[in-house]
Backbone bond lengths (Angstrom), bond angles and torsions (degrees), N, CA, C in turn:
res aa  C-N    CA-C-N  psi(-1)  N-CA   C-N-CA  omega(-1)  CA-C   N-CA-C  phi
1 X - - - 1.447 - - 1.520 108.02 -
2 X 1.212 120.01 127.79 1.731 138.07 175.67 1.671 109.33 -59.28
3 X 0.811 102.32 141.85 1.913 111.68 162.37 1.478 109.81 -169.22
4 X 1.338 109.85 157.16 1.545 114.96 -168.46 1.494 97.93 -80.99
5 X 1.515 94.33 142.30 1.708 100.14 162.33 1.934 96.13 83.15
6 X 1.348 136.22 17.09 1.152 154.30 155.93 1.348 130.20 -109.15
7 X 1.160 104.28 100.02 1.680 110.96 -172.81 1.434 97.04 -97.83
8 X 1.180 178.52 -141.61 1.659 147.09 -144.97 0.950 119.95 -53.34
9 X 1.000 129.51 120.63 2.078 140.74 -159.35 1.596 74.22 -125.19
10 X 1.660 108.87 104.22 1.547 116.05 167.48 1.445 87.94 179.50
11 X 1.829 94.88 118.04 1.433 108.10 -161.08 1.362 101.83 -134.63
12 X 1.412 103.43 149.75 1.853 102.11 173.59 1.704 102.12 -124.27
13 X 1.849 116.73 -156.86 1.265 108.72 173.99 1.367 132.54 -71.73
14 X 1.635 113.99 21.38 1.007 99.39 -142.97 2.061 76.72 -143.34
15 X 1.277 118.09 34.81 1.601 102.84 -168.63 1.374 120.03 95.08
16 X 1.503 112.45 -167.63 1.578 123.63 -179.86 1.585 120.87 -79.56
17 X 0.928 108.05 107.47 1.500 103.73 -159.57 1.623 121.21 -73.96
18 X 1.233 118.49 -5.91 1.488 131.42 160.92 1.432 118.06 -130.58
19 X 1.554 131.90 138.89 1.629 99.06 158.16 1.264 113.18 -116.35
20 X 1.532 115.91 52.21 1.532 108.82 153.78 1.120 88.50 -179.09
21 X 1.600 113.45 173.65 1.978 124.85 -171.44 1.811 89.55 -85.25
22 X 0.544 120.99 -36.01 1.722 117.61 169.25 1.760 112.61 -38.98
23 X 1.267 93.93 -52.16 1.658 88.97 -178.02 1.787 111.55 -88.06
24 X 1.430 106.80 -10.53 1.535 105.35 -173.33 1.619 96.79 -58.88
25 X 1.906 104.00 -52.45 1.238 113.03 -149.22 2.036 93.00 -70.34
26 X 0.841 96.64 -35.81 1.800 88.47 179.99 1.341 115.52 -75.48
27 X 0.989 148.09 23.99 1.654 140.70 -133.24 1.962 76.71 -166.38
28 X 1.231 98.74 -74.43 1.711 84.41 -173.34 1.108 112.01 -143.14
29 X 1.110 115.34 59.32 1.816 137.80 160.69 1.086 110.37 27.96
30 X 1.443 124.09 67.21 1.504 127.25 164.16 1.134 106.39 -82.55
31 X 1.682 123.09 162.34 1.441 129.73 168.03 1.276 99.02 -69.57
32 X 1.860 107.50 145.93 1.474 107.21 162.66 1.247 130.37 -77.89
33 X 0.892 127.35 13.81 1.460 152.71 150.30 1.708 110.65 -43.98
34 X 1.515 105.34 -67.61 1.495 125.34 -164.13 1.389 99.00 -72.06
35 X 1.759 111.17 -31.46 1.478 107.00 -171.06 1.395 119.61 -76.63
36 X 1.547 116.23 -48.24 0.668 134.80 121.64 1.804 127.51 30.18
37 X 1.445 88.12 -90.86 1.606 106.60 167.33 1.751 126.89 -70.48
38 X 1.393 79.11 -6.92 1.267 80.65 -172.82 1.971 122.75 -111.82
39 X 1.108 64.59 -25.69 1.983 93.36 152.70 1.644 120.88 -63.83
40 X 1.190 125.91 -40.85 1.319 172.30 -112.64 1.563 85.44 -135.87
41 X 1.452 130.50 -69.63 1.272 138.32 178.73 1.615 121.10 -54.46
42 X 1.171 99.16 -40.78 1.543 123.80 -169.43 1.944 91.41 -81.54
43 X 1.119 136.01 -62.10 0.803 146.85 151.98 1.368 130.05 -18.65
44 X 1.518 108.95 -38.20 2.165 106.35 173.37 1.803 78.53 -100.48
45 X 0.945 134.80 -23.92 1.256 106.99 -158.09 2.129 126.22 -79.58
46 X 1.617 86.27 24.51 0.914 88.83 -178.41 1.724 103.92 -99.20
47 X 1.574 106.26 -12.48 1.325 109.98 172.84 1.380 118.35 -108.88
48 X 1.375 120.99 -6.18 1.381 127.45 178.81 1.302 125.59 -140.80
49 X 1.265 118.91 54.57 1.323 137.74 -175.97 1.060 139.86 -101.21
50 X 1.692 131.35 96.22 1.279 122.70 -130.46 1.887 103.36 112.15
51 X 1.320 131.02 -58.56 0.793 120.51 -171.46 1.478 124.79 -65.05
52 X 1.629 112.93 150.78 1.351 108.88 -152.19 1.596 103.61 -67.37
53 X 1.218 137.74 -40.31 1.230 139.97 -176.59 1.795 111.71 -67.73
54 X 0.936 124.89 -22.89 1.316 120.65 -171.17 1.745 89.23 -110.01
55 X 0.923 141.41 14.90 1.549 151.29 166.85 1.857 99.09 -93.23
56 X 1.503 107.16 -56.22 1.542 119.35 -167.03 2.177 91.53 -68.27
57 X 0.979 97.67 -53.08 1.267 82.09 157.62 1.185 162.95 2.41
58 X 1.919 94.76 -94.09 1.469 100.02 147.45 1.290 135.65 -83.08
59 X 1.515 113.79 0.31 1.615 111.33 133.23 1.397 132.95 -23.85
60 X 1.100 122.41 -71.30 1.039 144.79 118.82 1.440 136.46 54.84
61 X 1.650 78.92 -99.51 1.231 127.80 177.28 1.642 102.81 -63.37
62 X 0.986 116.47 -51.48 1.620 139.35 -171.58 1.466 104.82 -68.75
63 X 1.144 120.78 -56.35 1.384 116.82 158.88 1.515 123.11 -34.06
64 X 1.663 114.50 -74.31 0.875 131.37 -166.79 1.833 107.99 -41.52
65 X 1.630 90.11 -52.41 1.982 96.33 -179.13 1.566 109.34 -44.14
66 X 1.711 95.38 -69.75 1.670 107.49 159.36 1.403 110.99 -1.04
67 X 1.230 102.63 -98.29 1.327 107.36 -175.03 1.739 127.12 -57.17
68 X 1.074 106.27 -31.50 1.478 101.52 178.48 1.608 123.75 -58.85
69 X 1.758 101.31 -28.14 1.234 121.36 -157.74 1.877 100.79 -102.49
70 X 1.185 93.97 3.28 1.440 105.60 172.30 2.090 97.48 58.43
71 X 1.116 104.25 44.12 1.700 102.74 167.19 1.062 85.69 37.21
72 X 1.662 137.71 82.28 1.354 147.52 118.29 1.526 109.65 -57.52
73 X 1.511 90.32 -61.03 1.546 112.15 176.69 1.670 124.31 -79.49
74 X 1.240 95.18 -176.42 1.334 93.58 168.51 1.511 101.91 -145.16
75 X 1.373 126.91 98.79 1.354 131.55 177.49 1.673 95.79 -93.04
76 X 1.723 102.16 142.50 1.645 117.79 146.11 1.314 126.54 -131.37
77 X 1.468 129.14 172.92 1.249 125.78 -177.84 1.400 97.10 -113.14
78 X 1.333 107.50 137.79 1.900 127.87 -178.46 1.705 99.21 -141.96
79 X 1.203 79.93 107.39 2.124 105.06 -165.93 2.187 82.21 -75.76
């Protein structure tokens, strides 16, 4: 989920769960690639949010963690 002034918008019950791609990648060793992209995501979505393609996106996006993280977790996307 997007919000201004959030460069990884990846949240649990408890708040923002990183505050910067610096700590994503140290915290749980994503490729910088994914972070990256995902920074990148957080980033248009301050102008395109809602739209169906930048939604499929963070589909995506959600996958990609998914998988990287070997379904430790369980990430979803809530437009």
């Amino acid at each position: 989920m997007g919000e201004h002034t959030v460069d990884v918008p990846l949240w649990d019950e408890g708040g923002l769960m990183f505050n910067d791609a610096d700590e994503l990648l140290r915290e749980f060793g994503v490729s910088a690639e994914l972070t990256e992209d995902i920074v990148a995501w957080a980033d248009a979505w301050h102008s395109r949010s809602g739209e169906p393609d930048h939604d499929a996106a963070a589909s995506t996006l959600v996958r990609r963690l998914n998988e990287e993280l070997s379904y430790r977790y369980r990430f979803v996307f809530k437009p």
